[in-house]
Backbone atoms as SQL, in Angstrom:
CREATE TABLE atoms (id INTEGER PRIMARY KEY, chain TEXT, resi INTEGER, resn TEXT, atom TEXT, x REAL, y REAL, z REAL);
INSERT INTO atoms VALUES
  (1, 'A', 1, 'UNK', 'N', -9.396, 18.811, 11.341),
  (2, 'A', 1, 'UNK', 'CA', -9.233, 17.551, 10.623),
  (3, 'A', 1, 'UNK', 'C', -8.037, 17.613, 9.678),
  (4, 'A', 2, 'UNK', 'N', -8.076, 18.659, 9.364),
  (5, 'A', 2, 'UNK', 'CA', -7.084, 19.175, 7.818),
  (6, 'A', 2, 'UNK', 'C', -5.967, 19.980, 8.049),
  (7, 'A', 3, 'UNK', 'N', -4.792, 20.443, 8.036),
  (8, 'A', 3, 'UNK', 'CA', -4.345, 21.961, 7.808),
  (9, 'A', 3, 'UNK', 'C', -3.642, 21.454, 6.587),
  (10, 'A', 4, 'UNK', 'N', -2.733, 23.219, 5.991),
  (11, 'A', 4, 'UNK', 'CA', -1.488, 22.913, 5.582),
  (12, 'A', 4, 'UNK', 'C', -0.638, 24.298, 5.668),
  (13, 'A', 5, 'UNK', 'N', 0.359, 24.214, 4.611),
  (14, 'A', 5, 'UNK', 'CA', 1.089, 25.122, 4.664),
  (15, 'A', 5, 'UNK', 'C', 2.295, 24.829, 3.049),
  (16, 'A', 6, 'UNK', 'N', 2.755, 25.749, 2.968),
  (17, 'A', 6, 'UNK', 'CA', 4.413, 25.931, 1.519),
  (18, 'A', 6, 'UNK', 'C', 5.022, 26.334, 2.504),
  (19, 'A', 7, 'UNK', 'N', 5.829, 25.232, 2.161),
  (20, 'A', 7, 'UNK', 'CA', 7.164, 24.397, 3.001),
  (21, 'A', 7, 'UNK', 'C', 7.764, 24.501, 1.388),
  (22, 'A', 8, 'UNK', 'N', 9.207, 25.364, 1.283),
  (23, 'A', 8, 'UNK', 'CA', 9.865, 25.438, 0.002),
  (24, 'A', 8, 'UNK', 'C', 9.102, 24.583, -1.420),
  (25, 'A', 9, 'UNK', 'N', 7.893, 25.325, -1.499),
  (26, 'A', 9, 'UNK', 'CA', 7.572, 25.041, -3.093),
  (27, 'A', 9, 'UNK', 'C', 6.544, 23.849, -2.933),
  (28, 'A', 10, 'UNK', 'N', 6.680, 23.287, -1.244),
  (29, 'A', 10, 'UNK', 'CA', 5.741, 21.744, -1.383),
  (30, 'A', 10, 'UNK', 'C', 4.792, 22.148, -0.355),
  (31, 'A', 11, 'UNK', 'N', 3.721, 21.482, -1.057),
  (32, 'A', 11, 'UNK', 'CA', 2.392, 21.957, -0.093),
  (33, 'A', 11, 'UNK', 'C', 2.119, 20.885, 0.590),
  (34, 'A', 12, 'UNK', 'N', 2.319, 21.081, 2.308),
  (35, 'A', 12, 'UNK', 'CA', 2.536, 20.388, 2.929),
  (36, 'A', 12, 'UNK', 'C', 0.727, 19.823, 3.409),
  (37, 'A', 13, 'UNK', 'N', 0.262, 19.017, 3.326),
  (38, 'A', 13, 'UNK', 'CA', -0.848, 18.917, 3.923),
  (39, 'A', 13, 'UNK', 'C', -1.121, 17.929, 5.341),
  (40, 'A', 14, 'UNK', 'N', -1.457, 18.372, 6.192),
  (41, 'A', 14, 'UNK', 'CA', -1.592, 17.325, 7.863),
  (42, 'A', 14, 'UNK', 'C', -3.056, 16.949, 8.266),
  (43, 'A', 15, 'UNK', 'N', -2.638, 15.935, 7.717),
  (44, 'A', 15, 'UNK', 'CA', -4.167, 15.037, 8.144),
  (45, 'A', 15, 'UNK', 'C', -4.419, 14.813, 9.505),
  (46, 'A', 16, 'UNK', 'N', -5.146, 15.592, 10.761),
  (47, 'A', 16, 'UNK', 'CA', -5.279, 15.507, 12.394),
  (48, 'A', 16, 'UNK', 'C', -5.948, 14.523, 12.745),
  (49, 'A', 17, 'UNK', 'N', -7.074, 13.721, 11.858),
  (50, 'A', 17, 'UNK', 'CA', -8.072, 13.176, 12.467),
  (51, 'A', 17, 'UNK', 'C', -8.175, 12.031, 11.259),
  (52, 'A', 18, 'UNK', 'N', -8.558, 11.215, 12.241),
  (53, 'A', 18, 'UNK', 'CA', -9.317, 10.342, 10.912),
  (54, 'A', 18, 'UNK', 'C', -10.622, 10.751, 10.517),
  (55, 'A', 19, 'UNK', 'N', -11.072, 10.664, 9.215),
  (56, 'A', 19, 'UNK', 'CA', -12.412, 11.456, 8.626),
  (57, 'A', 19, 'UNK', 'C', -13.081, 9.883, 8.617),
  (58, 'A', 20, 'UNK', 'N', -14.135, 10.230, 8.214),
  (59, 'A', 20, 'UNK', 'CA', -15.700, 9.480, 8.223),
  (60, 'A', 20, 'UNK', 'C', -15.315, 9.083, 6.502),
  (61, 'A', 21, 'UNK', 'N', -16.355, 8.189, 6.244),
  (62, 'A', 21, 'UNK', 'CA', -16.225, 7.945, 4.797),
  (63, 'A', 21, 'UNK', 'C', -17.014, 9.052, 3.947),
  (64, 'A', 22, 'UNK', 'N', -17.798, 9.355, 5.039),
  (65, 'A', 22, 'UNK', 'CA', -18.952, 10.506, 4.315),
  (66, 'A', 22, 'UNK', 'C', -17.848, 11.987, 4.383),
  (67, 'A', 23, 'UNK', 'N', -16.911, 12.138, 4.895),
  (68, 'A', 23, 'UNK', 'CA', -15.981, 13.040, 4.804),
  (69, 'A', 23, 'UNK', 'C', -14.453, 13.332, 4.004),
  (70, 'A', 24, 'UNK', 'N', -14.814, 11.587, 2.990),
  (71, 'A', 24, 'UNK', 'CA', -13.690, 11.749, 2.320),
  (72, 'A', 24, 'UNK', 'C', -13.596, 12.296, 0.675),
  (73, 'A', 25, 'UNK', 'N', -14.332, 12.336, 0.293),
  (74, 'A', 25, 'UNK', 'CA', -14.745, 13.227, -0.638),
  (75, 'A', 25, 'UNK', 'C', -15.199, 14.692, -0.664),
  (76, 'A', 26, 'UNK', 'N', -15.420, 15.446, 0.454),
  (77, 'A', 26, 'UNK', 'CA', -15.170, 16.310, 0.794),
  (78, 'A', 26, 'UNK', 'C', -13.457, 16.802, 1.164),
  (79, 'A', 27, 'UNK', 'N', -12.766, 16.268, 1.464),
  (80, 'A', 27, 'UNK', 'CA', -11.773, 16.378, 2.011),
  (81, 'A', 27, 'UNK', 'C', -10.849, 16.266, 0.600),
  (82, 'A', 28, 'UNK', 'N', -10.913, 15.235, -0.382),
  (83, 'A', 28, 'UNK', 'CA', -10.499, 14.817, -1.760),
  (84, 'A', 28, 'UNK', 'C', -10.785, 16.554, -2.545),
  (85, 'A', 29, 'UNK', 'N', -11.702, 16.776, -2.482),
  (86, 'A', 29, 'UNK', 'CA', -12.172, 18.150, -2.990),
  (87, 'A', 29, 'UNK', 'C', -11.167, 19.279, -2.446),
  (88, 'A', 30, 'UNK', 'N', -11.093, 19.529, -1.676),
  (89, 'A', 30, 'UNK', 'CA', -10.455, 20.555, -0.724),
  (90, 'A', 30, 'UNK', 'C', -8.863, 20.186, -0.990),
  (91, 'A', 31, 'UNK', 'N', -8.673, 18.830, -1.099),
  (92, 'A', 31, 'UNK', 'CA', -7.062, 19.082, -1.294),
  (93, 'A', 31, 'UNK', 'C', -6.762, 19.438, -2.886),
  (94, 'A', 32, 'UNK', 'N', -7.757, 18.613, -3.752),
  (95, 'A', 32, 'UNK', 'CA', -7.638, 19.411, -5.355),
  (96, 'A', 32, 'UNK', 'C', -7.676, 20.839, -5.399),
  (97, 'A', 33, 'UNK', 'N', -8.664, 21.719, -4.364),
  (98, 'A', 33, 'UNK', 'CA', -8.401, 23.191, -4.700),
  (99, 'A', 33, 'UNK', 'C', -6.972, 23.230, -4.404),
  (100, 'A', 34, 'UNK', 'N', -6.756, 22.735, -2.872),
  (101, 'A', 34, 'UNK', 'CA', -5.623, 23.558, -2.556),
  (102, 'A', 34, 'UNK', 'C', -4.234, 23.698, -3.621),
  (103, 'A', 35, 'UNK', 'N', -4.384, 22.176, -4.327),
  (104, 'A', 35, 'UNK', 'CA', -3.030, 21.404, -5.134),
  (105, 'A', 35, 'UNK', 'C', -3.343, 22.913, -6.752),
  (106, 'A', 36, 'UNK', 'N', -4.480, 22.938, -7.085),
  (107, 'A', 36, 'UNK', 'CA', -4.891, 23.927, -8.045),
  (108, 'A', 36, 'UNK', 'C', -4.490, 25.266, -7.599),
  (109, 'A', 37, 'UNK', 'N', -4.827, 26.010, -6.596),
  (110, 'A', 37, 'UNK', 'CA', -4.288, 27.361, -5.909),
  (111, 'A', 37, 'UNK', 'C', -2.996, 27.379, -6.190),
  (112, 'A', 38, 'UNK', 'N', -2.520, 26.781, -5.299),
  (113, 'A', 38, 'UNK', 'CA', -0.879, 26.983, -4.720),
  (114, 'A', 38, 'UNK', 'C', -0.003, 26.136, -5.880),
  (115, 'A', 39, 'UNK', 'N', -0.084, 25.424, -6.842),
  (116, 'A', 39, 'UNK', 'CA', 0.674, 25.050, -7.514),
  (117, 'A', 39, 'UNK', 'C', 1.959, 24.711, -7.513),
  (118, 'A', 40, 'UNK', 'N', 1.982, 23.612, -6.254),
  (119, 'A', 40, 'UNK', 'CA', 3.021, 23.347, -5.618),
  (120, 'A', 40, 'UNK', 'C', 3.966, 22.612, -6.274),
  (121, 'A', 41, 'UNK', 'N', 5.308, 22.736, -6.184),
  (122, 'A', 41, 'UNK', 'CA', 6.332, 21.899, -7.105),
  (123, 'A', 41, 'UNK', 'C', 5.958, 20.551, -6.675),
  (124, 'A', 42, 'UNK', 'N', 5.642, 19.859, -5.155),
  (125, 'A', 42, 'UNK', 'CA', 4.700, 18.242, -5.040),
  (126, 'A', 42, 'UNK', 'C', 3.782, 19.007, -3.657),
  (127, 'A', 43, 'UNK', 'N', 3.774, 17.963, -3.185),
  (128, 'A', 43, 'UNK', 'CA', 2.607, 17.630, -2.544),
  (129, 'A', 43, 'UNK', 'C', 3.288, 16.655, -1.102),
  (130, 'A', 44, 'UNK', 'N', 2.966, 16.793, 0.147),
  (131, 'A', 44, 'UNK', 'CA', 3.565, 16.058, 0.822),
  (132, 'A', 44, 'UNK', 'C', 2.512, 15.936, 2.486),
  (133, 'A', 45, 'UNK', 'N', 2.054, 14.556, 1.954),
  (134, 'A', 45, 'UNK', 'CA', 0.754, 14.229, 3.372),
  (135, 'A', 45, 'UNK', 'C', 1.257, 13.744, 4.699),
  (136, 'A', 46, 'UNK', 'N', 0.968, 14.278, 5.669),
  (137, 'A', 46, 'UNK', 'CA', 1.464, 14.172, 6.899),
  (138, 'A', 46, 'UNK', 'C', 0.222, 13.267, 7.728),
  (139, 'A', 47, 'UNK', 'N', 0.405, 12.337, 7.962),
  (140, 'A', 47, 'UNK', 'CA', -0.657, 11.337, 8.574),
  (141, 'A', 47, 'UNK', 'C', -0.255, 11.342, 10.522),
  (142, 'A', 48, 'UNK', 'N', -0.658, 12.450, 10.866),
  (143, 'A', 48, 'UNK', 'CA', -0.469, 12.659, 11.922),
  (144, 'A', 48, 'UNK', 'C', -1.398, 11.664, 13.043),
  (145, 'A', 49, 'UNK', 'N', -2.031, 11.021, 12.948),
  (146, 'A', 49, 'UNK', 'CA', -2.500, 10.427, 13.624),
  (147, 'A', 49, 'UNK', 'C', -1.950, 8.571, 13.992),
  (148, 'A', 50, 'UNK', 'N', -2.239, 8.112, 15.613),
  (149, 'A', 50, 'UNK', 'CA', -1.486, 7.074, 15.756),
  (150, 'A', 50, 'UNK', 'C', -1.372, 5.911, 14.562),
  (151, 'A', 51, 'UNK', 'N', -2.735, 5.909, 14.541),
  (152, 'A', 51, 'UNK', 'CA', -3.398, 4.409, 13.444),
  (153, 'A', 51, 'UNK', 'C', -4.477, 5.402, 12.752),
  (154, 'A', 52, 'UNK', 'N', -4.186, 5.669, 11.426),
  (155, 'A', 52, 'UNK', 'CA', -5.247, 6.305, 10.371),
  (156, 'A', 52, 'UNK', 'C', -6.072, 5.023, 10.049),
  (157, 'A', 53, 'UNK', 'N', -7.157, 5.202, 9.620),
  (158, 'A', 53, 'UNK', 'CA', -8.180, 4.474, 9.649),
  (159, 'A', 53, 'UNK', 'C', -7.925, 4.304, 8.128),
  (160, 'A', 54, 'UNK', 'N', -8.846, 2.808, 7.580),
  (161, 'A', 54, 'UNK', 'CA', -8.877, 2.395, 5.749),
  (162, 'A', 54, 'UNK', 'C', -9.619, 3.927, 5.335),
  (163, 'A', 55, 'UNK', 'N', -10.674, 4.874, 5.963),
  (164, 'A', 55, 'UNK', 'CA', -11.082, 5.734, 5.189),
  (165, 'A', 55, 'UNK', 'C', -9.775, 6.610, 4.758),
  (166, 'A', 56, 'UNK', 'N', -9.144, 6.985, 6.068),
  (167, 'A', 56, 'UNK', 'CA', -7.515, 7.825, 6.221),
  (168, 'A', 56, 'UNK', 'C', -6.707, 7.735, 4.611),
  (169, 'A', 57, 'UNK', 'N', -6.517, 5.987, 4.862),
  (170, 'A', 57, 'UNK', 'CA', -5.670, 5.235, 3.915),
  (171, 'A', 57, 'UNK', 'C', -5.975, 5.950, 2.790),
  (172, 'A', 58, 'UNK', 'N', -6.940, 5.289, 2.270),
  (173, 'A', 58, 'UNK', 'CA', -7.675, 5.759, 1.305),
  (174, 'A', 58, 'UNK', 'C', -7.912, 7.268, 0.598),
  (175, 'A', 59, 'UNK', 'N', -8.170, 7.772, 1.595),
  (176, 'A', 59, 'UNK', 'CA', -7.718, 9.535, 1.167),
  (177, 'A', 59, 'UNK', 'C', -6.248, 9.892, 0.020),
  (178, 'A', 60, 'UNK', 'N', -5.387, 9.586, 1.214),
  (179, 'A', 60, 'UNK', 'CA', -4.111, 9.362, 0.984),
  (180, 'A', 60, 'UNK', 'C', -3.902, 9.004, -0.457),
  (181, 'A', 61, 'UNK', 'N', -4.119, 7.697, -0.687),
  (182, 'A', 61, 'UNK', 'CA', -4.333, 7.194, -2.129),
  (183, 'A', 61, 'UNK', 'C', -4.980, 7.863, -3.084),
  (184, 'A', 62, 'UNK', 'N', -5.936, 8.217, -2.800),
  (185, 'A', 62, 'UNK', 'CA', -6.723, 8.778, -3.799),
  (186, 'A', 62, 'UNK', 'C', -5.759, 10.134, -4.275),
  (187, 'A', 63, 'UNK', 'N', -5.340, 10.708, -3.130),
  (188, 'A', 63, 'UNK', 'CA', -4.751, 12.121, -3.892),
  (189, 'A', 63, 'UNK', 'C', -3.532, 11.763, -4.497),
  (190, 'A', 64, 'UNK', 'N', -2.946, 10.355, -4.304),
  (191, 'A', 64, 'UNK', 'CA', -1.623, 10.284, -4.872),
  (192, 'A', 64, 'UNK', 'C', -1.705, 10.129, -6.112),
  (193, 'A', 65, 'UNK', 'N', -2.673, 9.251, -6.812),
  (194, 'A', 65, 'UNK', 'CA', -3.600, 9.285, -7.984),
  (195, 'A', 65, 'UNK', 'C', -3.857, 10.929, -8.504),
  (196, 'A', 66, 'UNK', 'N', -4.464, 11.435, -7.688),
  (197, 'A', 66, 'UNK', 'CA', -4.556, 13.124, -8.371),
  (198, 'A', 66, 'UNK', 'C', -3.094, 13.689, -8.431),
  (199, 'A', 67, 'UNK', 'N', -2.303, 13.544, -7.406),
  (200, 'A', 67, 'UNK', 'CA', -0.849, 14.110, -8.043),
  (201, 'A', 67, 'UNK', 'C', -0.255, 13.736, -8.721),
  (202, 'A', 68, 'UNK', 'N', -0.318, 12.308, -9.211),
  (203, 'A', 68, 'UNK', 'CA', 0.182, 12.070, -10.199),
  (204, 'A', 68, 'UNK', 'C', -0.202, 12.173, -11.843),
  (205, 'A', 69, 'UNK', 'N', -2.105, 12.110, -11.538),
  (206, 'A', 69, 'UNK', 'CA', -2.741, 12.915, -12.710),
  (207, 'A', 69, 'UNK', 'C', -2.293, 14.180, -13.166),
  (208, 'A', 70, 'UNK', 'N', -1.524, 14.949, -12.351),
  (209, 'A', 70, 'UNK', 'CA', -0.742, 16.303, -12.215),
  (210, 'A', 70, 'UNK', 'C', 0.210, 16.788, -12.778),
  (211, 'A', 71, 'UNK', 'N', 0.813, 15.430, -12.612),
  (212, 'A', 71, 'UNK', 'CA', 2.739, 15.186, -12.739),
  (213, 'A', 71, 'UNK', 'C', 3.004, 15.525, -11.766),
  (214, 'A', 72, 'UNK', 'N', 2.542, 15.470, -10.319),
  (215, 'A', 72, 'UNK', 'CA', 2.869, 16.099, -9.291),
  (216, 'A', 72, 'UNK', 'C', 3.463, 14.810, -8.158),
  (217, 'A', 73, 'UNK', 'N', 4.918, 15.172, -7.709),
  (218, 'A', 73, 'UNK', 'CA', 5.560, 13.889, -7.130),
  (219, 'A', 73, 'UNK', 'C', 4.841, 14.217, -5.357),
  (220, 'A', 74, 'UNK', 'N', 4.994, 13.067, -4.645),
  (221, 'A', 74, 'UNK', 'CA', 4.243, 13.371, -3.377),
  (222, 'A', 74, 'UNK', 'C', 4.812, 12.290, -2.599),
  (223, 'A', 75, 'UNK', 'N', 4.627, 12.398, -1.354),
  (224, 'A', 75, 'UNK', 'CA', 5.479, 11.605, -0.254),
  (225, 'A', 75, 'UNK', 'C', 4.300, 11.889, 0.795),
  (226, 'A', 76, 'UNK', 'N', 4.625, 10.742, 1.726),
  (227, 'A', 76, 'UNK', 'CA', 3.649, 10.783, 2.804),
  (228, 'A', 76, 'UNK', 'C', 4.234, 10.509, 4.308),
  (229, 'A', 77, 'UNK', 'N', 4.250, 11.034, 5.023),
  (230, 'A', 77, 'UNK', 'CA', 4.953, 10.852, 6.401),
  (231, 'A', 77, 'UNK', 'C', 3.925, 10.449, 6.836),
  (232, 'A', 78, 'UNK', 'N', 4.355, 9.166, 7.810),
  (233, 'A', 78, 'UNK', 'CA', 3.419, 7.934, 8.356),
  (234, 'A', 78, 'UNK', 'C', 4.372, 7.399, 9.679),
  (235, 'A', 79, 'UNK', 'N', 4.305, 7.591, 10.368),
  (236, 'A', 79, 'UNK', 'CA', 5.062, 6.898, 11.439),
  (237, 'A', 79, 'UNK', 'C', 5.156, 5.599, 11.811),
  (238, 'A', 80, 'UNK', 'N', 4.005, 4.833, 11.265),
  (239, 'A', 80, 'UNK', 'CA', 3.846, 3.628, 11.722),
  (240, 'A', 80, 'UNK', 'C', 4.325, 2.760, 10.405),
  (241, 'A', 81, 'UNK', 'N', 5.257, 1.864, 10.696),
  (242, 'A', 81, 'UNK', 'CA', 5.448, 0.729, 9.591),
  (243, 'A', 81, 'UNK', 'C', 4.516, -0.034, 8.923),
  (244, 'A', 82, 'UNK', 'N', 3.959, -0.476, 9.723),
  (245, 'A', 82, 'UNK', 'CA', 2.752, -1.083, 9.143),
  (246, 'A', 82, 'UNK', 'C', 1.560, -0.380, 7.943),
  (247, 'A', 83, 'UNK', 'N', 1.540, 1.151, 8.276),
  (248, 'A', 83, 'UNK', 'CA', 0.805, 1.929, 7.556),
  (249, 'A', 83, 'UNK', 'C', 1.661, 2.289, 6.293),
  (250, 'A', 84, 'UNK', 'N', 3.090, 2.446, 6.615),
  (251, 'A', 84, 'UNK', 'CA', 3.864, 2.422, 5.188),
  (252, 'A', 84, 'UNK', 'C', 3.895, 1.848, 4.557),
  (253, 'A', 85, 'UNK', 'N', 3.679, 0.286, 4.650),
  (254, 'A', 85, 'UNK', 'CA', 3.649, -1.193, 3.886),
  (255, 'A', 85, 'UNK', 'C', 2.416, -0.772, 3.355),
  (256, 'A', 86, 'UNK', 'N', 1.020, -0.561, 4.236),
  (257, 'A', 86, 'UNK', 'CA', 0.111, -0.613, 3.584),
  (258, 'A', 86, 'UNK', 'C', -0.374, 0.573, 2.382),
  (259, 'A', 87, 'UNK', 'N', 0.280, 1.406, 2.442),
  (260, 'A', 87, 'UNK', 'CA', 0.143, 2.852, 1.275),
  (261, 'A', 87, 'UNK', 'C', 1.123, 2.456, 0.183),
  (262, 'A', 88, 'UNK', 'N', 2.371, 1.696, 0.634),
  (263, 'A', 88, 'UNK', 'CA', 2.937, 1.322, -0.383),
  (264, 'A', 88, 'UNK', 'C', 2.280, 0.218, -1.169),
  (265, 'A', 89, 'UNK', 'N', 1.707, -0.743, -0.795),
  (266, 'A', 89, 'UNK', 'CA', 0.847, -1.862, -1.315),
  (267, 'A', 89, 'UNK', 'C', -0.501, -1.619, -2.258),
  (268, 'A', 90, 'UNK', 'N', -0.571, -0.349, -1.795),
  (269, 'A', 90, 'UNK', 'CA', -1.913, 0.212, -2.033),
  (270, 'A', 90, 'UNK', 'C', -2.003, 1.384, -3.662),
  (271, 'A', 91, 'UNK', 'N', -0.357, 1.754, -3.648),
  (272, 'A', 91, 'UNK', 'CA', -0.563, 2.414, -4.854),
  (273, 'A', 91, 'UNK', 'C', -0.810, 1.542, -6.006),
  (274, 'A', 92, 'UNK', 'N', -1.106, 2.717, -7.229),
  (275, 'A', 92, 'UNK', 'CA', -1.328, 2.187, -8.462),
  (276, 'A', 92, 'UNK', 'C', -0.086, 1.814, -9.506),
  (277, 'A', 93, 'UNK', 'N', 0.121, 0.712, -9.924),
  (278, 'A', 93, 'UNK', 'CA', 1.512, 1.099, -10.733),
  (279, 'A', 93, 'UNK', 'C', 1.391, 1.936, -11.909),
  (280, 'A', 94, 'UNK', 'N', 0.298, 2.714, -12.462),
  (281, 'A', 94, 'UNK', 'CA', 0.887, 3.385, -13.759),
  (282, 'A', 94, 'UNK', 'C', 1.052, 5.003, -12.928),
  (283, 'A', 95, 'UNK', 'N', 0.732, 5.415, -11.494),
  (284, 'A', 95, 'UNK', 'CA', 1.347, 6.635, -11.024),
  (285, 'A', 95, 'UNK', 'C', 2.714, 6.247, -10.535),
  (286, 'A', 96, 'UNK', 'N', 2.894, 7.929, -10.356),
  (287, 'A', 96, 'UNK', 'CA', 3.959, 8.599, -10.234),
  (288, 'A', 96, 'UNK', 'C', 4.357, 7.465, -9.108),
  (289, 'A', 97, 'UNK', 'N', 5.407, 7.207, -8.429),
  (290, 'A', 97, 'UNK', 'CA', 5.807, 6.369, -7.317),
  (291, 'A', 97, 'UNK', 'C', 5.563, 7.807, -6.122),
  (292, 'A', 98, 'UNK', 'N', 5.351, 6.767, -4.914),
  (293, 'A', 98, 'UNK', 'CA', 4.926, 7.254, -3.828),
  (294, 'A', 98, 'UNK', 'C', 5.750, 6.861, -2.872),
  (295, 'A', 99, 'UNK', 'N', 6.407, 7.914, -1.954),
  (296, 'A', 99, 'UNK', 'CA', 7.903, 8.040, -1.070),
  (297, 'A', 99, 'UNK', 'C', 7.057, 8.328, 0.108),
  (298, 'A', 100, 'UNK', 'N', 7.372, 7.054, 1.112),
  (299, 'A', 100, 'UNK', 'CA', 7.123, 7.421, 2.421),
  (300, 'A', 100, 'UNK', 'C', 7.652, 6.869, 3.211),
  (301, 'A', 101, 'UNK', 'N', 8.174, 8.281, 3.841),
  (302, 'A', 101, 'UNK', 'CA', 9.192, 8.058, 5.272),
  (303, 'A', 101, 'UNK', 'C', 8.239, 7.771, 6.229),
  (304, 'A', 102, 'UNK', 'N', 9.175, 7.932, 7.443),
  (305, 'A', 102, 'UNK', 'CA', 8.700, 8.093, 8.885),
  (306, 'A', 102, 'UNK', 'C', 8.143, 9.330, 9.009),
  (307, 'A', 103, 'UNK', 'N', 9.207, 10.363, 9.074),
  (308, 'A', 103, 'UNK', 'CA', 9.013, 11.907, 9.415),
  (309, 'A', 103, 'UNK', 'C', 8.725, 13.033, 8.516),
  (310, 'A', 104, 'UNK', 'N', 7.727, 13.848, 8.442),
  (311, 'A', 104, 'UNK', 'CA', 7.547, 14.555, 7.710),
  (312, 'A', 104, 'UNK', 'C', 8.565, 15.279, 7.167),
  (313, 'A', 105, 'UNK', 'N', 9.598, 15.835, 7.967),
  (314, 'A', 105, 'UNK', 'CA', 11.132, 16.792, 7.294),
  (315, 'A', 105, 'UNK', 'C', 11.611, 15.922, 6.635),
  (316, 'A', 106, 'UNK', 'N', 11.448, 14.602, 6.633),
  (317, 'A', 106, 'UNK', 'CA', 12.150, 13.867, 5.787),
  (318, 'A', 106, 'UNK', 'C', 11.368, 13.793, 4.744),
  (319, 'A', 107, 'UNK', 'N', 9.796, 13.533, 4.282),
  (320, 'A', 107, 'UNK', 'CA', 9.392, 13.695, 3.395),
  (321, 'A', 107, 'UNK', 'C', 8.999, 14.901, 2.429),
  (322, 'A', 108, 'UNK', 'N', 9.412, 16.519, 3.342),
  (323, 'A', 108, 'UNK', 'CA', 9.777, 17.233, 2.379),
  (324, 'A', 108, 'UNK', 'C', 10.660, 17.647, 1.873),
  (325, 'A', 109, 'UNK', 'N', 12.422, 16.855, 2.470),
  (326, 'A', 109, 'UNK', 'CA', 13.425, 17.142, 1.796),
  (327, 'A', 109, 'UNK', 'C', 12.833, 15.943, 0.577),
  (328, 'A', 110, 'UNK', 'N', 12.683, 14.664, 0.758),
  (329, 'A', 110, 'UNK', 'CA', 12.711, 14.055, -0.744),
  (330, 'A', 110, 'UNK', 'C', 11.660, 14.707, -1.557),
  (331, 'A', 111, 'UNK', 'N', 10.835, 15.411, -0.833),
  (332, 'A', 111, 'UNK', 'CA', 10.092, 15.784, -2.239),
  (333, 'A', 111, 'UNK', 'C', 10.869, 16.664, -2.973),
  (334, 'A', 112, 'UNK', 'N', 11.441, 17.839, -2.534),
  (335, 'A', 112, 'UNK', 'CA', 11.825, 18.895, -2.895),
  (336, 'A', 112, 'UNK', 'C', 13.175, 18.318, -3.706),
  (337, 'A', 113, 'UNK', 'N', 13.761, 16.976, -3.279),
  (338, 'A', 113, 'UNK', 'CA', 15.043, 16.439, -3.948),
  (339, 'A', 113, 'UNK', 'C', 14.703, 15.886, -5.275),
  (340, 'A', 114, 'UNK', 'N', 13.410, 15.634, -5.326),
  (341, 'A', 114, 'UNK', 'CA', 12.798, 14.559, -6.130),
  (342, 'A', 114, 'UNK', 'C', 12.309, 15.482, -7.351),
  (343, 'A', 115, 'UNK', 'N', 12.024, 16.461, -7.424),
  (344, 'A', 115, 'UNK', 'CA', 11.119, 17.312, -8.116),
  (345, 'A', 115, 'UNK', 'C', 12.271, 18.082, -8.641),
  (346, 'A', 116, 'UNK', 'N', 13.156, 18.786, -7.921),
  (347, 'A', 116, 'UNK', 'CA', 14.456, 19.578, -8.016),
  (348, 'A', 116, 'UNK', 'C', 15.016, 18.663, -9.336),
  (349, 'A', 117, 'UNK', 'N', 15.325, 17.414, -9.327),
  (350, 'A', 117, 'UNK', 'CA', 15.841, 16.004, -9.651),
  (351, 'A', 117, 'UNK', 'C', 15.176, 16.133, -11.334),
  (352, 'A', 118, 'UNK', 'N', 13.784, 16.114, -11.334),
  (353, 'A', 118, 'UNK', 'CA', 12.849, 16.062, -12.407),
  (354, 'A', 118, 'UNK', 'C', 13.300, 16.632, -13.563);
């Protein structure tokens, strides 16, 4: 459902599946350890799937909210336009702003540009 990996300083996380609603708070949990462990300069979500589901969405959001509770900048690779409109629509305005490309290499050079930048 989950992986990740440090990709220069940013903890890359790849969302495989869409989760259940009963699986998104579990999943919310698991990315706070990971963001706590690894203490990544940001954070950068890879929405690997065709059409992520509102639970998907939602994930997404929620941790952008925790990275920015952080000070932690974050980007989300989304392939689909429509899903970029909707994550962009979807943030909060008093967080951090939320950068999402198409392609994940593209969303961990801006993170790493963005944070470098900071």
């Amino acid at each position: 459902m989950m992986s990740h990996t440090i990709e220069r300083g940013v903890l890359v996380i790849t969302m495989h599946g869409n989760p259940g609603i009963a699986m998104r708070a579990t999943l919310l949990a698991r990315i706070n350890d990971l963001v706590h462990v690894h203490k990544p300069a940001s954070v950068v979500v890879v929405l690997d799937q065709p059409s992520p589901t509102p639970t998907a969405l939602s994930l997404v959001l929620r941790t952008h909210h925790l990275c920015s509770h952080l000070g932690l900048v974050m980007s989300v690779a989304a392939r689909s336009a429509p899903v970029r409109r909707l994550l962009a629509a979807g943030t909060d305005a008093t967080d951090i702003g939320l950068v999402i490309p198409a392609r994940a290499d593209t969303a961990i050079a801006t993170a790493t540009a963005l944070t470098t930048a900071a």
